[in-house]
C-alpha positions, 0 to 999 in steps of 0.5 A, a space after each residue: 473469542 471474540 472478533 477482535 481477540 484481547 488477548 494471544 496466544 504465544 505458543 512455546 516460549 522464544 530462548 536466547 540460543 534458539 537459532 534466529 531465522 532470516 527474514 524472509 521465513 520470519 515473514 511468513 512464519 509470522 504472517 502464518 502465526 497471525 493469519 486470522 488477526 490479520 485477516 481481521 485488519 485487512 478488514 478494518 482497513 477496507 471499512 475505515 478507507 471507504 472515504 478513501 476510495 471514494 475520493 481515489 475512484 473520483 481521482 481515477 475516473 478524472 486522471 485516467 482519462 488525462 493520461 491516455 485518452 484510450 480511457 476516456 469511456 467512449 474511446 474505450 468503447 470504440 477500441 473494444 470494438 475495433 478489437 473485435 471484443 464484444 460480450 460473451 452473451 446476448 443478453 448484455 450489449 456491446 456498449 454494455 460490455 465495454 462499460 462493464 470493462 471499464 468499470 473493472 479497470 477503474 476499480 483495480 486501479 482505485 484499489 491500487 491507489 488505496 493499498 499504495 496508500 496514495 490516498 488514505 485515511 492516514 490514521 488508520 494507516 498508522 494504528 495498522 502499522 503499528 499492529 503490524 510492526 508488533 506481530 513483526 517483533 513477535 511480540 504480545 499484540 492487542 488488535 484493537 488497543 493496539 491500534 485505537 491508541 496508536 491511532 489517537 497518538 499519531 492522528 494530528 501527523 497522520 492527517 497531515 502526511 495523508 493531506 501532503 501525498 494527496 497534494 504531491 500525487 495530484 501535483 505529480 499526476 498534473 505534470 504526467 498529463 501535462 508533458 504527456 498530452 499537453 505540451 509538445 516540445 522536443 522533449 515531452 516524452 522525456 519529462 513525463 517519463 521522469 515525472 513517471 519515474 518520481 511518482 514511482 520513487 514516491 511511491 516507494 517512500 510512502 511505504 515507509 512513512 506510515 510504519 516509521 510514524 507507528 514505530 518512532 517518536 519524530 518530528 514529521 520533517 524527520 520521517 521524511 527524512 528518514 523515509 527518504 534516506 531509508 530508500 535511497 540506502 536500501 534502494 534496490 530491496 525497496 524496489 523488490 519490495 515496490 514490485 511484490 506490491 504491484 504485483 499483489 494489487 494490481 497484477 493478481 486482480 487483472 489475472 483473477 478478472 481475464 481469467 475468470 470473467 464474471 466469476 473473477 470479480 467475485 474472487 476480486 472482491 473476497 480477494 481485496 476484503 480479506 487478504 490484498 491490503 493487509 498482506 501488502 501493509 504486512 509486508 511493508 511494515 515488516 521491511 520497514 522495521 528490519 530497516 529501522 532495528 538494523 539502522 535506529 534501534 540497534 546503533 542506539 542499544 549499543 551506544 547506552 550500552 559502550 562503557 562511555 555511556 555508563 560514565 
């Protein structure tokens, strides 16, 4: 069997009265079945997003500073210090340490970004979910067609939802720096805390445009008002859902890093190529399609069904 396998197999077959299960075992049963498939796509996601985390490594070096001088690396370097946190060998320097350190911190967050799909390559967003939403139906998948035909359909609106939450996560980001550190009215903290509070919500809603893409044949000023309705009804579930994500991307890595020192970057690196991304996407494509059955696809099979759709 080849890298990308051309055909599944789908064990036993699935009766009408076999009991379904909620979809939180469902999640994991199929995330068990399709480990190694996704596995796969999690590397297929790293190599189609190295234009993207380029670009996410320029964007965080720049904003990182802007929002709290802390991490402008030669205040970094004299916070370290004043902690009295130095390197844990002779060999390497306290400077050196401190970079080394900062470069940990800038690399975590550019993965973040990436896997929050803050910037992506938007196509390939949407040929995963795709894939994804198909292992989330349990139904027969090809990986790779699976994912090139999706790609080819949806790469024109993809491209331009990449390009809109660039711009918004810059415009975003610029109002965060600028009530934050520029302006100093009475109510500064008040507006960045509410443009902190926006960028979260955004990110939330970006956890569904891709999926929603993938899964529906809609204008594009249709998917966001879909995402956007999707998250203001399922508000608090997406939240959940929000924070699993921050904890997948951002937190784990920092434990891996404190915990292990040179060693955890090692476990960093295997940890991103091969599980963070996919896992994460996995998991939001499976949220987003229990939405869109429950909400969409359902209400539409009973309406064709109702005796008034058969007149």
């Amino acid at each position: 069997m080849g890298f990308f396998p051309r055909y599944d197999r789908e064990g036993p077959g699935v009766y009408a009265d076999d009991p379904k299960h909620g979809p939180f075992v469902r999640f994991f049963q199929t995330y068990a079945n399709k480990f190694f498939k996704i596995v796969s796509t999690n590397f297929l996601s790293v190599l189609f997003n190295i234009p993207a985390i380029f670009i996410a490594y320029v964007g965080v070096v720049y904003f990182l500073p802007q929002i709290n001088q802390i991490f402008d690396p030669a205040a970094f370097q004299k916070y370290l210090t004043d902690l009295g946190i130095t390197a844990t060998d002779s060999a390497t320097s306290g400077a050196g340490a401190a970079m080394q350190l900062y470069f940990l911190v800038v690399v975590v967050l550019v993965m973040f970004v990436v896997g929050m799909q803050l910037v992506s390559v938007g196509p390939v967003q949407t040929g995963l979910s795709f894939v994804y939403r198909n292992f989330a139906r349990e139904s027969t998948t090809f990986v790779w067609s699976d994912f090139v035909m999706s790609f080819k359909k949806n790469w024109k609106q993809s491209l331009i939802v990449t390009g809109i939450t660039l711009g918004v996560t810059c415009l975003i980001l610029i109002n965060i720096v600028f009530y934050a550190n520029v302006y100093s009215g009475p109510y500064s903290q008040i507006f960045s805390t509410i443009f902190f509070m926006v960028f979260v919500f955004f990110m939330c809603i970006q956890i569904y445009m891709y999926p929603i893409i993938a899964s529906l044949d809609l204008k594009l000023k249709n998917v966001y008002r879909n995402a956007v309705l999707f998250f203001l009804g399922r508000l608090l579930p997406t939240l959940g859902i929000f924070l699993i994500d921050v904890v997948i991307l951002l937190v784990i890595p920092v434990v891996m890093l404190v915990s292990f020192t040179y060693a955890g970057f090692a476990l960093a690196v295997i940890y991103y190529l091969l599980f963070a991304f996919s896992f994460v996407q996995y998991l939001n494509t499976f949220f987003v399609w229990q939405q869109i059955e429950r909400y969409i696809v359902k209400p539409q099979e009973i309406d064709e069904q109702s005796p008034e759709a058969t007149k």
